[in-house]
VOFI-639797 format. One line per 2 residues: number of its first residue (from 1); for each residue x, y, z negated of C-alpha. Coordinates in Angstrom, 2 decimals. Layout:
! VOFI-639797
NUM> X/Y/Z  ... .
! end
This chain:
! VOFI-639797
1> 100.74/101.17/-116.27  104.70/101.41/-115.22 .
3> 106.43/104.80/-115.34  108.71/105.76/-111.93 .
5> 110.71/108.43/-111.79  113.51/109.50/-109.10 .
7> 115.93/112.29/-108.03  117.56/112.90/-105.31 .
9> 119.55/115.73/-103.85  119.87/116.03/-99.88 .
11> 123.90/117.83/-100.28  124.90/114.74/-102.26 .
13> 125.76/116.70/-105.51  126.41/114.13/-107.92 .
15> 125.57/114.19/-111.75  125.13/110.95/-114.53 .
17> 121.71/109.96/-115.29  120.71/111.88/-118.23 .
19> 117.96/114.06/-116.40  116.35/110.62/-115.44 .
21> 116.42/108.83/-118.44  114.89/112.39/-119.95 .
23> 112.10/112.19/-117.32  111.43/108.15/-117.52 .
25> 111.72/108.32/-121.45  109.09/110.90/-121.50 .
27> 106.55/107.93/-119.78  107.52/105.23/-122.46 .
29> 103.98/104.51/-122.97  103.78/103.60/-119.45 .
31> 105.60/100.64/-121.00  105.86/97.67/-123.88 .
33> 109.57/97.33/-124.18  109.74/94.24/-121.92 .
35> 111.58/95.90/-119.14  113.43/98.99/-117.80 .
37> 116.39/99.85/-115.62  117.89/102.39/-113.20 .
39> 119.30/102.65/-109.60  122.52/104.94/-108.73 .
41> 123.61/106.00/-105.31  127.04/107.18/-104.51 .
43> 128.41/105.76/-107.65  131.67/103.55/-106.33 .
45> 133.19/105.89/-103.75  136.56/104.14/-104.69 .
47> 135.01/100.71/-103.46  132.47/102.70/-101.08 .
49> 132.82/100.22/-98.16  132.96/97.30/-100.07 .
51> 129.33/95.02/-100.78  128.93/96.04/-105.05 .
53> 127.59/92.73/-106.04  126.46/93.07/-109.52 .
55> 125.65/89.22/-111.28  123.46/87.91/-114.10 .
57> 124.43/84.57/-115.45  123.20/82.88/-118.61 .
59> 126.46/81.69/-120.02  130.17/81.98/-118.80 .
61> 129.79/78.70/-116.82  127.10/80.03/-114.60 .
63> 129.49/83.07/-113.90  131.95/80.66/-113.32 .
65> 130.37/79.19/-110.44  129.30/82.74/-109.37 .
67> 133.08/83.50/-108.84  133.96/80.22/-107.34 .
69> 130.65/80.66/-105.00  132.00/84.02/-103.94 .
71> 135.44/83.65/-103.56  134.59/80.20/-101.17 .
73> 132.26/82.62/-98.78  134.00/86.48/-99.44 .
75> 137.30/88.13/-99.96  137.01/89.79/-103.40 .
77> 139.05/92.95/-103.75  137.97/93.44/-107.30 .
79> 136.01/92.36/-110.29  135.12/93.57/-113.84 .
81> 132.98/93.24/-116.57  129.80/95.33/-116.19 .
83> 130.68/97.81/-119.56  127.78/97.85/-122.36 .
85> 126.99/98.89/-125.66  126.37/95.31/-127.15 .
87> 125.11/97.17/-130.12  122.13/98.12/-128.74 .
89> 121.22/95.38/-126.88  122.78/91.82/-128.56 .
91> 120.86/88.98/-126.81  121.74/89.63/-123.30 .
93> 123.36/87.35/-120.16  127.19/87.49/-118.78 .
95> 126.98/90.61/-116.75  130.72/90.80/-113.99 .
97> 130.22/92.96/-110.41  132.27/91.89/-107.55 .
99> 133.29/93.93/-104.74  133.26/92.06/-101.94 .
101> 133.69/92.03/-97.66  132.73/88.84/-95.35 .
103> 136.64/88.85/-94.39  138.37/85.80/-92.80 .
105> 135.99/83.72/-94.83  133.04/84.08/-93.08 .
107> 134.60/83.71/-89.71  134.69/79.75/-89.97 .
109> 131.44/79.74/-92.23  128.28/78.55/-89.35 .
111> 125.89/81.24/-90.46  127.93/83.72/-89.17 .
113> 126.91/85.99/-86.09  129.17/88.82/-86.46 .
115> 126.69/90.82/-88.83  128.25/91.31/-91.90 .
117> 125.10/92.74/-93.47  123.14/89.25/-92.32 .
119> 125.66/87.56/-93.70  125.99/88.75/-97.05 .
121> 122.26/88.55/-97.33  122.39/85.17/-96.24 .
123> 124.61/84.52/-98.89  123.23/86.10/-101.55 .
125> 119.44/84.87/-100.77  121.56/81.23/-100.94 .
127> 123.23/82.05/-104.18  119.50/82.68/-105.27 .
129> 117.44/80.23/-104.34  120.47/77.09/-105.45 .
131> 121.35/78.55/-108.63  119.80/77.70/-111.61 .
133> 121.36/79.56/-114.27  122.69/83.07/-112.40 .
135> 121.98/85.82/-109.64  122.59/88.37/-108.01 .
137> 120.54/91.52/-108.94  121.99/94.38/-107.00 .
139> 123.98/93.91/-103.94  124.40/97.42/-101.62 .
141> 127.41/99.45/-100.88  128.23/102.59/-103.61 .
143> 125.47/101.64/-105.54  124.16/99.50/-108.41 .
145> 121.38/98.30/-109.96  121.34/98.54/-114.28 .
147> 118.54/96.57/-115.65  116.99/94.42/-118.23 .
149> 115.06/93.69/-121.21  114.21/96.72/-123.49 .
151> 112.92/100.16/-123.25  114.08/102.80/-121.18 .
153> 116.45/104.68/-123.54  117.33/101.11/-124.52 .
155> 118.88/100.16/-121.49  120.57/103.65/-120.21 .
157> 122.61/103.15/-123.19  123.62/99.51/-123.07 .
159> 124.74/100.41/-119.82  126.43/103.44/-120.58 .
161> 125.43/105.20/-117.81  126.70/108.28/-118.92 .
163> 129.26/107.60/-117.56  128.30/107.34/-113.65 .
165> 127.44/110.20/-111.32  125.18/109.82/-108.69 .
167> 123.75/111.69/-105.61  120.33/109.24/-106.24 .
169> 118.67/107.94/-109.18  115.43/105.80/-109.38 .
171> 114.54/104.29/-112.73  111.38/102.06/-113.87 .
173> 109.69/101.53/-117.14  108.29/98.47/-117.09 .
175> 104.26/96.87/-118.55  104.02/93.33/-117.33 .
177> 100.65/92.51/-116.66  100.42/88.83/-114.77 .
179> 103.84/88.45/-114.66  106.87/87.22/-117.10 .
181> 108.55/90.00/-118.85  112.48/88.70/-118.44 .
183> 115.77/90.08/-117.28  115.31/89.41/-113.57 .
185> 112.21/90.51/-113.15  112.92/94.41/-114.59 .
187> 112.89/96.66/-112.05  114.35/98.31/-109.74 .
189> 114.40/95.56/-107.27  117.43/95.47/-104.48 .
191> 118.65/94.53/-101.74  121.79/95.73/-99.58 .
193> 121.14/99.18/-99.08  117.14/99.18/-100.32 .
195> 116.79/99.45/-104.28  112.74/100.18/-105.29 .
197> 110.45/100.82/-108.12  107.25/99.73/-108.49 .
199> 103.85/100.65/-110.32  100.85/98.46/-109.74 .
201> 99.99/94.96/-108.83  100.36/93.81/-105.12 .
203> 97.70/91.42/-104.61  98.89/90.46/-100.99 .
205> 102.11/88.81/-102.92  101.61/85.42/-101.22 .
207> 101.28/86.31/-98.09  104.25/88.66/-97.88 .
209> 106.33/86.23/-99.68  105.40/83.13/-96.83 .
211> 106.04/85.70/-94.58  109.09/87.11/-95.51 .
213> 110.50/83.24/-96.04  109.72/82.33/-92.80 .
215> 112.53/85.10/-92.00  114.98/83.44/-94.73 .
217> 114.44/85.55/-97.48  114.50/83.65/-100.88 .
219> 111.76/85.35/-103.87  112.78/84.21/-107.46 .
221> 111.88/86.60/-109.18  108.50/85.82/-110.54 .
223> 107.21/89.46/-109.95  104.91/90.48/-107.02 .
225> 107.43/93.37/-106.74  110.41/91.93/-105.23 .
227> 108.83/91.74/-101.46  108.59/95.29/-101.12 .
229> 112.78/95.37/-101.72  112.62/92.91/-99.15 .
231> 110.41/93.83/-96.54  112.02/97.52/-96.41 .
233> 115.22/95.78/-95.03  113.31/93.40/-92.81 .
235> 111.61/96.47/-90.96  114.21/98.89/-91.22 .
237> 117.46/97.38/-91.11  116.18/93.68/-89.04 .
239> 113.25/95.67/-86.43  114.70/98.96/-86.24 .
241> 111.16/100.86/-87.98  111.60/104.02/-89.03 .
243> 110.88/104.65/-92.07  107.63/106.09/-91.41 .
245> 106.68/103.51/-89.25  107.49/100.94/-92.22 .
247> 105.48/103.47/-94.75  102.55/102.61/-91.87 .
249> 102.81/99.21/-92.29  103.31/98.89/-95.94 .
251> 99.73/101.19/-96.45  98.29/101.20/-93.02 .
253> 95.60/103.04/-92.40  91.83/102.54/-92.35 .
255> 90.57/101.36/-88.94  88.41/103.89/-89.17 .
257> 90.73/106.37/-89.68  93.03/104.98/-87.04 .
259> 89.72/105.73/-84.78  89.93/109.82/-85.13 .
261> 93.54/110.31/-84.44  93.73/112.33/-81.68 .
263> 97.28/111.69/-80.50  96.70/108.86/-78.29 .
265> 100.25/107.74/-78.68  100.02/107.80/-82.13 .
267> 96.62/105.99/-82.46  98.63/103.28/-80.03 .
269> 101.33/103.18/-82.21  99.23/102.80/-85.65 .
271> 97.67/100.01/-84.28  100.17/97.73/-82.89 .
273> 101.85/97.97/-86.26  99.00/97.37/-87.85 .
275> 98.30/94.46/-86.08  102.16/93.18/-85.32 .
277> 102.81/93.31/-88.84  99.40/91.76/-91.00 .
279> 101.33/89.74/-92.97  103.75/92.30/-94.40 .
281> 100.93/94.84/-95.20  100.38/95.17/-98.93 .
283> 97.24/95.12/-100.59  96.06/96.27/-103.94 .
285> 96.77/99.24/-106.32  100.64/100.55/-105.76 .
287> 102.67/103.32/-106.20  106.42/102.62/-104.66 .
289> 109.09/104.77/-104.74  112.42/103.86/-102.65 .
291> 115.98/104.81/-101.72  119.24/104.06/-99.61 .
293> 121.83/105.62/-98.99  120.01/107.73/-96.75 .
295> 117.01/109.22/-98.85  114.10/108.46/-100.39 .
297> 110.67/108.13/-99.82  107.33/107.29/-102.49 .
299> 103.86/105.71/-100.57  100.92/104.76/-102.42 .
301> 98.18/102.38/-101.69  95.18/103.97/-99.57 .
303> 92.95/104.76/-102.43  95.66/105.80/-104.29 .
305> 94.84/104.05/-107.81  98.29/104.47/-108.74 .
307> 99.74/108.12/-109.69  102.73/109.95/-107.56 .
309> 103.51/113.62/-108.13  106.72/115.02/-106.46 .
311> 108.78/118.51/-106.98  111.02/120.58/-105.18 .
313> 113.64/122.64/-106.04  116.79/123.98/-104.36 .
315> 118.18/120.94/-102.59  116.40/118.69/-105.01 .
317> 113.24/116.33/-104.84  111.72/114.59/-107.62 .
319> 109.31/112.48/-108.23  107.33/110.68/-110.59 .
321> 104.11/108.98/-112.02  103.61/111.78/-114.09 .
323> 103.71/115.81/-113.55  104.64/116.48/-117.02 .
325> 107.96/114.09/-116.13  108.78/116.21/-112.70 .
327> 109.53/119.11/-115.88  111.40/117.04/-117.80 .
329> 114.17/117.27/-114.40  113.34/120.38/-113.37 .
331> 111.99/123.29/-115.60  111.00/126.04/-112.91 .
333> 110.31/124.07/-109.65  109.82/125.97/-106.19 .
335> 107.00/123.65/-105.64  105.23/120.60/-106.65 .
337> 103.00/118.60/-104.51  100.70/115.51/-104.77 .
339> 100.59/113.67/-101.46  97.38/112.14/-100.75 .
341> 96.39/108.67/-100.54  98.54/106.43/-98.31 .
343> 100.62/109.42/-97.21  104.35/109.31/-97.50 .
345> 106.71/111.82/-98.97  110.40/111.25/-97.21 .
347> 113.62/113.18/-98.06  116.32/112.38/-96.04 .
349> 120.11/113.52/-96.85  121.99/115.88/-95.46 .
351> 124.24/114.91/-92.63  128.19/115.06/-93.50 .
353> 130.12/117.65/-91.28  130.47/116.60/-87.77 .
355> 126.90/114.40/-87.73  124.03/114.84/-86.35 .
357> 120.68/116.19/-88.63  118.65/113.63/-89.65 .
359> 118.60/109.66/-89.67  117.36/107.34/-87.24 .
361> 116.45/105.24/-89.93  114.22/107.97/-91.48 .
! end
């Protein structure tokens, strides 16, 4: 059932979220009220190189510990309150974001290896998996993560998110189906630089998640969704995939398709990822739709029994489960296309004066 919806615009022009919460809002029968949320990129440019570690604890004691985890393992150059409208939303946990670098701390700390993206991973997947009562729910640079219980509309206004601008939105309505309907568990998922949104039921969960542990990565959140978060920065970020390649090994395809490619290279290619990678291949009905802070890209599962439409317009791409929410963004679109099964759509932003087009990592 789950409604996904995303915009994203390739010269970085930033604007607040009320064209996404229009186009999401419009799917709210894609959910029951048990959980929505929303993704911004470019959002913190005054902390831009900082980690934006946004935290969920169940009472000021868990937060408590939060702090005194983080200030033992990071130098924090800020924290706050994350701001809400606590009249729309009352029962709800301790919500504080951090702003955070490895500094001198990690230095004398033995997990480090002079990565600091490993290491705040590291960190936060340890934060994770030993606390009880609090997490971490949205950890990349100029970005965050807004999510919880309630319907869409619900939470863009607890969170006030009016009041951010963004160059990238994602945001999720969410039907639980064999999983808990809870705080954690809304979408989108995140990690680092990777934030996703999910529609469908990934079938493969235990395998990706023994797989994905065996590299250190810690699942809690009782939803078959939170691999895909993490497997996008075990490819891209860990193996140096592209982002096709990664799209090829989320939805591989058929062997018999793999048999009529005519590119030998190619064919080569599709199957040693397809084979390399078994365990992080996803099975079952899925539509995904992803971003960094280097584009976006949607994939669906091979038969495609999950919906993805996608617009253009200008410098803008949008996408969505529905066509009728692509208007809800964009009124008069230059086009609007529906990729077939298993096929990735990619947008990558524009480079900044002075780089090179395109992204290795796309």
């Amino acid at each position: 059932m789950c409604g996904i919806t995303g915009l994203i615009s390739q010269k970085k022009v930033k604007e607040n979220g009320s064209r996404i919460k229009k186009s999401i809002v419009l799917q709210n029968d894609r959910g029951n009220g048990l959980g929505a949320g929303y993704a911004a990129y470019g959002i913190y440019q005054e902390y831009e190189q900082l980690y934006a570690l946004h935290v969920m604890a169940w009472d000021t004691a868990g937060m408590l510990e939060v702090k005194n985890y983080l200030q033992e393992h990071f130098e924090i150059h800020h924290e706050e309150e994350i701001p809400v409208w606590d009249k729309k939303i009352k029962d709800y946990p301790v919500l504080r974001r951090f702003f955070v670098e490895p500094g001198k701390a990690a230095l004398d700390d033995p997990s480090w290896n002079g990565n600091e993206d490993d290491y705040t991973i590291g960190k936060v997947m340890e934060l994770n998996g030993s606390f009880s009562n609090a997490f971490i729910f949205s950890s990349g640079k100029n970005m965050g993560v807004f999510k919880g219980m309630g319907t869409p509309a619900d939470i863009y206004d607890f969170f006030l998110l009016d009041n951010y601008e963004g160059y990238i939105w994602l945001a999720h309505n969410r039907f639980p189906t064999n999983t808990p309907g809870w705080w954690g568990g809304a979408h989108p998922f995140n990690l680092l630089a990777w934030s996703i949104v999910h529609n469908g039921e990934i079938s493969s969960y235990g395998i990706n998640r023994r797989y994905l542990e065996s590299y250190g990565y810690v699942c809690r959140m009782q939803t078959d969704s939170e691999v895909v978060a993490y497997l996008l920065d075990l490819l891209i970020r860990r193996h140096g995939l592209t982002v096709y390649d990664t799209t090829m090994v989320l939805a591989p395809p058929y062997w018999a398709s793999i048999e009529r490619v005519a590119d030998d290279d190619l064919k080569d290619l599709l199957i040693s990822l397809k084979i390399i990678y078994e365990s992080a291949m996803l099975n079952g009905p899925f539509a995904i739709l992803a971003a960094s802070n280097e584009g976006m890209f949607s994939i669906t599962d091979n038969t495609k029994l999950r919906p993805m439409t996608i617009a253009r317009a200008g410098d803008y791409n949008y996408f969505a489960s529905e066509v009728s929410a692509l208007y809800e963004m964009e009124e008069n679109p230059d086009e609007v296309v529906t990729p077939r099964a298993g096929q990735p759509f990619i947008v990558v932003l524009d480079p900044a004066p002075g780089e090179s087009s395109g992204s290795s990592a796309i």
